[in-house]
N, C-alpha and C positions, 0 to 999 in steps of 0.2 A: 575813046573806049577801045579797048584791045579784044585781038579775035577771040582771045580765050574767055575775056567775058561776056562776050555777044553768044559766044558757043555754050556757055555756061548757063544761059539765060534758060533754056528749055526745061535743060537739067533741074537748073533752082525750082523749077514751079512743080515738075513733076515730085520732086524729093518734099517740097512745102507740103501738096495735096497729101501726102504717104505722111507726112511726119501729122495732119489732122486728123485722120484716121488713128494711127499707132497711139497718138495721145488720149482720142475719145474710150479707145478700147481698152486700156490704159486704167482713164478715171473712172471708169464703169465697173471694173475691177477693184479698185481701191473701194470705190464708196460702197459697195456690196461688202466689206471688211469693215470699213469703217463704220458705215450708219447703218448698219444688219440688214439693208433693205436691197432689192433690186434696183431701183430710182431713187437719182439724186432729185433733190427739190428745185425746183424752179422759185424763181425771184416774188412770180402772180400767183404761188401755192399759195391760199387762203391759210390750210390748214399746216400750215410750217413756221418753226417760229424763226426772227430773225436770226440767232445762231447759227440752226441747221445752213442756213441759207448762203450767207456770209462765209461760212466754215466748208460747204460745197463748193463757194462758185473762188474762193483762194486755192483748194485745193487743186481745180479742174487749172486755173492760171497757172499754177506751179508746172503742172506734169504738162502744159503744152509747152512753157517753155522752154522747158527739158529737154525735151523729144525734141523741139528745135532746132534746137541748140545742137544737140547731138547729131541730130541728122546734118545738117547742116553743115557743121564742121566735119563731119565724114565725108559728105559729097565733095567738099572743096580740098580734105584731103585725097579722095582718088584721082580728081581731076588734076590735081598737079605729081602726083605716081603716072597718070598716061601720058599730059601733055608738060608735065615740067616747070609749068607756071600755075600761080595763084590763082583761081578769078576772082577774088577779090577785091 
């Protein structure tokens, strides 16, 4: 393993924690647009029917992947604008 990705490691976790955040707050936004409400449904809502449910908990996987992804690939590209290499 190379120093830039042993150095890289702190980085990754901190940008992971940042990017569960920015996605929660994110799908909390969408589904307030989309299902007219404040809360999305939970999987144990009694009173929710499969749809909503289904249709919540794809949407909430989408937008974290995103923000993942995004974040993600940003952090690895500044790290290689400072240090010149991948961590990868």
């Amino acid at each position: 393993m190379t120093a830039s990705k042993i150095a890289y490691r702190p980085v990754g976790l901190l940008l992971g924690a940042a990017s569960g955040m920015v996605a929660g707050a994110a799908f909390k936004q969408a589904w307030k647009m989309i299902g007219r409400e404040d809360d999305a449904p939970e999987a144990t809502d009694e009173d929710r029917t499969w749809q909503e449910v289904l249709i919540a908990a794809a949407l909430q996987g989408a937008i974290f992947a995103v923000v993942k992804a995004a974040v993600d690939r940003g952090g690895a590209a500044a790290t290689r604008r400072l240090t010149g290499t991948w961590p990868g």
